[in-house]
C-alpha positions in Angstrom: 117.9 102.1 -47.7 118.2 100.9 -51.4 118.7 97.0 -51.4 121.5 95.5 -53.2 121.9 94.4 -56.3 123.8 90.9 -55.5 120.6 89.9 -53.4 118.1 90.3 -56.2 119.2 87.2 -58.7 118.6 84.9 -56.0 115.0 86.1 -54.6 114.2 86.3 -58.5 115.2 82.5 -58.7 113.5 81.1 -55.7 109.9 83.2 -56.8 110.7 81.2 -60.2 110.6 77.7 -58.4 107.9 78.5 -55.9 106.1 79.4 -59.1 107.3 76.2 -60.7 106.2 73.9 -58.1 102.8 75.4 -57.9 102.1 74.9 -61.8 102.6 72.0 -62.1 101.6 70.2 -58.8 100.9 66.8 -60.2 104.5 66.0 -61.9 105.8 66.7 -58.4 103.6 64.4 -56.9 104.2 61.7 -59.3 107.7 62.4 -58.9 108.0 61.8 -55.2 106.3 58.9 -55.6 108.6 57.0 -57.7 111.0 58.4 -55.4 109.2 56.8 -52.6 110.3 53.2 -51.9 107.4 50.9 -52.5 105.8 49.7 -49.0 104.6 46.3 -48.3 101.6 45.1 -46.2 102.8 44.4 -42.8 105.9 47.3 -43.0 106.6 49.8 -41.7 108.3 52.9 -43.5 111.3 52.2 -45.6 110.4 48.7 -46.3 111.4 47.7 -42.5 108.7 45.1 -41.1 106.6 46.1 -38.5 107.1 43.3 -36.4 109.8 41.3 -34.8 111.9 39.1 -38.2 110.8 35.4 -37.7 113.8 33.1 -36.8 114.6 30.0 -37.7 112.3 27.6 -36.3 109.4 30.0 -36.3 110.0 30.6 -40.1 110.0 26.5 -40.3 106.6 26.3 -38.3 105.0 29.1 -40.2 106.1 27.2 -43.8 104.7 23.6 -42.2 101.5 25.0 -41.3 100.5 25.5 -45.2 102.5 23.0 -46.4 99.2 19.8 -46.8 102.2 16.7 -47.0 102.8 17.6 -43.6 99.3 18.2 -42.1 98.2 15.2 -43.7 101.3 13.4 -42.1 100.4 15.1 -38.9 97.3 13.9 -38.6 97.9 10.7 -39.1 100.7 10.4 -37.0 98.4 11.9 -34.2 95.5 9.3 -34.6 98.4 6.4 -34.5 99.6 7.9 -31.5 96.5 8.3 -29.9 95.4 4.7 -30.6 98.8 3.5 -29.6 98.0 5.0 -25.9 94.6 4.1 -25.6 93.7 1.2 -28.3 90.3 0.3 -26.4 88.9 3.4 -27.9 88.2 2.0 -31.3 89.5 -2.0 -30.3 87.9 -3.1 -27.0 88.9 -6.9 -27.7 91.4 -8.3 -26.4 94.2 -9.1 -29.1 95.1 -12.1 -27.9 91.3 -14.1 -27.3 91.0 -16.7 -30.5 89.0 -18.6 -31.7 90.1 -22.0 -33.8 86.7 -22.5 -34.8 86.4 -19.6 -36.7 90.3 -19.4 -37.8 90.6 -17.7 -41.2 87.3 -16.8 -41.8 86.6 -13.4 -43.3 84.7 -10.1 -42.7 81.8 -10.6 -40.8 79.7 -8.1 -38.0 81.8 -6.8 -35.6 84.8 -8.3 -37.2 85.6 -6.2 -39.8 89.0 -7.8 -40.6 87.6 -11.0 -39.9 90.4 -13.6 -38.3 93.3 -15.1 -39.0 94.5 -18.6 -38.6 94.6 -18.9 -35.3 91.2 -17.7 -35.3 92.2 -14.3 -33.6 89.8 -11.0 -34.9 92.6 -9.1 -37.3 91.0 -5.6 -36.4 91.9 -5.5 -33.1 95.3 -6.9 -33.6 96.0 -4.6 -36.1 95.3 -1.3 -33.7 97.1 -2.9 -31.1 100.0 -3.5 -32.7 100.4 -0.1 -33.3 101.3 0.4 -30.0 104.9 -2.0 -30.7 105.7 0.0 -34.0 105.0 3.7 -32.7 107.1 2.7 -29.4 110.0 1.1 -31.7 110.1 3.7 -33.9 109.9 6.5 -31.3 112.4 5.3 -29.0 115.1 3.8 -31.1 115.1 7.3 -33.2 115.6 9.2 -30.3 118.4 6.7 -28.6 119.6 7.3 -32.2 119.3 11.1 -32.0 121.0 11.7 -28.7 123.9 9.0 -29.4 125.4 10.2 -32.6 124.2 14.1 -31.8 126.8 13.6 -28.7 129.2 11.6 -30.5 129.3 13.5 -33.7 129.4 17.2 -32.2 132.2 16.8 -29.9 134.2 14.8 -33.2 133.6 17.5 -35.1 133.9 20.6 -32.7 137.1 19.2 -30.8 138.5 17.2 -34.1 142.5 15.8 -33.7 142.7 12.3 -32.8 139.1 12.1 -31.2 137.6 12.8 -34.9 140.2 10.6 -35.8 139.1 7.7 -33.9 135.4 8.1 -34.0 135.7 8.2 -37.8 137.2 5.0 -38.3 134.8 3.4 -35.5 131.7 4.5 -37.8 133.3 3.4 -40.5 133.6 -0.1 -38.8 129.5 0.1 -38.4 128.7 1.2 -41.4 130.3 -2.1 -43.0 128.1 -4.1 -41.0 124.2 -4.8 -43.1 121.2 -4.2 -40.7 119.9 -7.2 -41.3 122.4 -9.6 -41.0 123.4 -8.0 -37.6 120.2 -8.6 -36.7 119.7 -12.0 -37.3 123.0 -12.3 -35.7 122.4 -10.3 -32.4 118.7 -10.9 -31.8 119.1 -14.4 -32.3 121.4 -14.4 -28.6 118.6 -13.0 -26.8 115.9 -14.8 -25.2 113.7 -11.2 -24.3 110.9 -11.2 -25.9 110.2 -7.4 -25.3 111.0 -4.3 -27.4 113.9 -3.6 -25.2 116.9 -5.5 -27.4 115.5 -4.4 -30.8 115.4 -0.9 -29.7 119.1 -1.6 -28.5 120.0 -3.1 -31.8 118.5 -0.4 -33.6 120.3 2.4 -31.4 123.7 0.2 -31.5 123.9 0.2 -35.4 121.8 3.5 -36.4 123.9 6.3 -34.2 126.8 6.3 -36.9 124.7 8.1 -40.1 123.1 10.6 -37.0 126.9 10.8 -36.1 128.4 11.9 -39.5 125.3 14.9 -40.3 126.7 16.0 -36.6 130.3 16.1 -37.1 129.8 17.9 -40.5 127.0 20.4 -39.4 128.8 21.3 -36.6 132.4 22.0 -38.7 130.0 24.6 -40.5 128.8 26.1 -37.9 131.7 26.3 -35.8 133.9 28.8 -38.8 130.9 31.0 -38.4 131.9 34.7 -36.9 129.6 34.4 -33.7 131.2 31.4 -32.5 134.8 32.7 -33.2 133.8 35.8 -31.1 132.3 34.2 -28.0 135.8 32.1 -27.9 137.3 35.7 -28.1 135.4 37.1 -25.7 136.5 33.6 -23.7 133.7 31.3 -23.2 134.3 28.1 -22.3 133.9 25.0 -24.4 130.8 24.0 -23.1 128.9 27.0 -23.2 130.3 27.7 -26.9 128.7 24.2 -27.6 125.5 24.2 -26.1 125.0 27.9 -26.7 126.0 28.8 -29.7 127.0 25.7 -31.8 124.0 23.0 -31.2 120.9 25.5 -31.5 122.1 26.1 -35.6 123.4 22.6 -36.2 120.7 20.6 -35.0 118.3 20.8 -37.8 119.6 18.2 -40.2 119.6 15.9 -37.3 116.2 16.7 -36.6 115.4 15.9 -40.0 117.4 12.8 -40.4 115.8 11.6 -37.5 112.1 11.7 -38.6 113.0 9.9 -41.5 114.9 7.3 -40.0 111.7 7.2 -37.6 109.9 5.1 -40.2 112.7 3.4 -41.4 113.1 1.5 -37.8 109.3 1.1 -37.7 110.2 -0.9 -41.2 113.2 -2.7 -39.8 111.1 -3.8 -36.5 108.3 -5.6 -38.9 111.1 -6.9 -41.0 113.2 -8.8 -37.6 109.8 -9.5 -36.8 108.9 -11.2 -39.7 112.2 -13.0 -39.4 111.9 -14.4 -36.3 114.5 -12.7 -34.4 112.8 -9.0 -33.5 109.4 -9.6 -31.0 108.0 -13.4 -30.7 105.0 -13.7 -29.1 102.8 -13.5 -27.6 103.9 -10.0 -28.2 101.3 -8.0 -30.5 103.0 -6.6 -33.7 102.4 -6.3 -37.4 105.4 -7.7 -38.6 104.1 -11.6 -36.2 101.1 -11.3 -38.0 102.8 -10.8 -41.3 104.9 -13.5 -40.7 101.8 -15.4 -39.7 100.0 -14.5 -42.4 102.4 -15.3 -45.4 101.6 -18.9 -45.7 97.9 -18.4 -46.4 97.6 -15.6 -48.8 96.3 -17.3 -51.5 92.9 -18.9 -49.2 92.8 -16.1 -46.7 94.8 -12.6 -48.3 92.9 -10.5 -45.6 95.5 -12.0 -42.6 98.0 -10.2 -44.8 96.3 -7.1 -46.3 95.2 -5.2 -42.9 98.1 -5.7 -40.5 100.8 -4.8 -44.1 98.0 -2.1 -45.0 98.9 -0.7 -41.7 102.3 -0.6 -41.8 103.2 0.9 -45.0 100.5 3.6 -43.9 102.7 4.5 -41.1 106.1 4.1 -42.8 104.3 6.7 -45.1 103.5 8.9 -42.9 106.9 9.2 -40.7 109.0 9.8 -44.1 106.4 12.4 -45.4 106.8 14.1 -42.4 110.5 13.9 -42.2 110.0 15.3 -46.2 108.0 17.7 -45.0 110.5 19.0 -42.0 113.5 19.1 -44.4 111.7 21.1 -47.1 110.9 23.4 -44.4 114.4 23.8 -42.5 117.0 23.8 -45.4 116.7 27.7 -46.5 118.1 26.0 -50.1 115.0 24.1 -50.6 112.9 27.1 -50.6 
């Protein structure tokens, strides 16, 4: 049977591209590769990655590990922390054995530091009173942390008069300077331990931790996960501590490591006062203090215990640098 004559245009035109393609095999190459969408190590076709996307915190830890401020930080903060547990590992002396016979004599074998004036060996005062500054600093940030954290998320996720109220309250606190509270406060109390300055510290530090809350927390709150779990009608608390405090923590968090070496500061400097730790409590800011009238015979009483402390001051507040730079997607 004769074939039909409609049928033959379109067998002529698809011999013509079969012929086409097969000419000219490199152009359509090239061509579907420039098509193609451009794959990355690590992906998968399409541009999707292979493996699971990083969240929040593991996107911070993998930016921190390459980041040298805050290994350097790190490790320093590790070795005080270490020799704050166990300061007989590099300081077998005890701290508070003097000597008047050899008061404010300088470096000599085995007493690297040499003494101060009440003949007592520097070195081993100055690793032991690590021990006062990293406990200080640890503790009164995270009294710090927890108190305005609490405070600050339920002013800012329940707002009304209970915003209201704790707003004016920090305001109150704010007003009051650090120092002059302390001289005030710590002056009342006859402890000699780290107990009342950490209470101090905690008493007037909460209301800064307390304001990044509240306002982190109103952010987080309009977002559209948290205004679909209240939908779906989950309580208050479980809205809070599910779904609100996990993605509003972070500046508080970084706040917090900062303010960590900014109490360590403010121990020394009640210390140095008068009013913070008396002895015979071991701490950098007494010897300071005890120092400050011989620095023009005898500058090494001051040099090592200071030396010290504006090493670890360093460190916290790199660190806290360090966290923010790595948490705050704006930075980046």
């Amino acid at each position: 049977m004769p074939e039909p004559q409609c049928a033959r245009p379109r067998t002529i035109a698809v011999k013509a591209t079969a012929v086409a393609a097969t000419a000219v095999p490199e152009r359509g190459a090239a061509l579907e590769r420039a098509a193609a969408p451009e794959r990355r190590p690590g992906s998968s076709e399409g541009g999707a990655p292979t493996g699971r996307p990083r969240g929040l915190w593991s996107d911070a830890w993998h930016d921190l590990r390459r980041n040298p401020v805050f290994v350097v930080s790190a490790l320093v903060i590790v070795f005080l922390v270490v020799i704050s547990l166990w300061p007989s590992l590099i300081a077998s002396r005890n701290p508070l054995s003097c000597d008047l016979a050899r008061a404010q004599e300088g470096s000599r074998p085995g007493h690297p530091f040499g003494f101060n004036g009440q003949g007592c060996d520097v070195y081993t005062r100055t690793v032991h009173g690590a021990r006062t500054s990293v406990v200080v600093g640890v503790l009164a940030s995270l009294g710090v942390a927890v108190t305005g954290s609490v405070l600050g998320a339920l002013a800012g996720f329940f707002g009304g008069a209970w915003d209201a109220v704790l707003s004016r309250i920090t305001d109150v606190f704010f007003a009051i300077p650090v120092v002059l509270g302390g001289l005030v406060l710590l002056s009342l109390v006859a402890d000699t331990t780290v107990w009342p300055v950490i209470g101090f510290m905690v008493l007037l530090g909460w209301p800064q931790i307390s304001r990044i809350a509240r306002g982190s927390v109103i952010t987080v709150k309009q977002n559209d996960y948290v205004q679909a779990a209240r939908a779906l009608g989950a309580s208050h608390t479980r809205i809070l501590l599910r779904h609100i405090l996990p993605n509003a923590v972070a500046p508080v968090i970084v706040v917090a490591t900062i303010a960590l070496g900014t109490f360590i500061a403010l121990e020394a400097t009640l210390s140095y006062l008068g009013v913070g730790l008396r002895p015979p409590a071991v701490s950098w800011g007494i010897d300071i203090s005890d120092a400050s009238p011989y620095i023009r015979n005898s500058p090494h009483m001051l040099l090592w215990p200071a030396g010290a402390l504006a090493v670890t001051v360093l460190a916290f507040i790199m660190l806290g640098d360090a966290v923010r730079d790595a948490l705050d997607p704006k930075l980046r």
